[in-house]
C-alpha positions in Angstrom: 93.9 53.9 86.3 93.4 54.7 89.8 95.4 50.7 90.8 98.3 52.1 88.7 98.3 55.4 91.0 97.5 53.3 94.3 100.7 51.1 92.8 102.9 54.1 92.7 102.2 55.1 96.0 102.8 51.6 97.3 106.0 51.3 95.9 104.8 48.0 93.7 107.0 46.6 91.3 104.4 46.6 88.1 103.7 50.2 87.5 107.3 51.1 88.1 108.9 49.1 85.6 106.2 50.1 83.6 107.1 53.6 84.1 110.6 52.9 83.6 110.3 51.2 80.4 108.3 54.1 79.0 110.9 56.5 80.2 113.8 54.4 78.1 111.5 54.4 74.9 111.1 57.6 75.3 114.7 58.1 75.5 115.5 55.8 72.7 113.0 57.9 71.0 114.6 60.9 71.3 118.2 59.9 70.1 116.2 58.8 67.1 114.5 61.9 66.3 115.6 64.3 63.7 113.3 67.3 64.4 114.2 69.2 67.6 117.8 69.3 69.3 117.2 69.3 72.7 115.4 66.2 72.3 118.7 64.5 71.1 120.8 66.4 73.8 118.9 64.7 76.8 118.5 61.5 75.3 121.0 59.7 76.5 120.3 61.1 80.1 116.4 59.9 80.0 117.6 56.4 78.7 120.0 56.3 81.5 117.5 57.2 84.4 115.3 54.8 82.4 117.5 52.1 83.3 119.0 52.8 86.3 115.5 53.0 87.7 114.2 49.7 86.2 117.2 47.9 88.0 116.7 49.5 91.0 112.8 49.2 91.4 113.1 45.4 90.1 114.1 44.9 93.6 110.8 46.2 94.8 108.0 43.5 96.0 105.2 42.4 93.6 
């Protein structure tokens, strides 16, 4: 746990996509959801940061 932290902090590519990709599941997640509105409302919004964020730290170094 504490390489993923030290990964973060280094700006490494791994833990960020990793990050990323859980924030799009979790937005995908959320469209598909039927229980609680506000989950639906900022679904598309955490699928979009998702996947803005995996492009952009895909350019980061290994």
């Amino acid at each position: 746990m504490s390489n993923f932290f030290n990964g973060l902090l280094k700006l490494r590519r791994g833990p960020w996509e990793m990050l990323a990709t859980v924030l799009i599941a979790l937005g995908v997640f959320m469209l598909m959801q039927p229980f609680v509105l506000w989950g639906f409302t900022y679904s598309f919004i955490t699928t979009l940061v998702g996947t803005v964020m995996f492009i952009i730290v895909s350019h980061f170094r290994e």
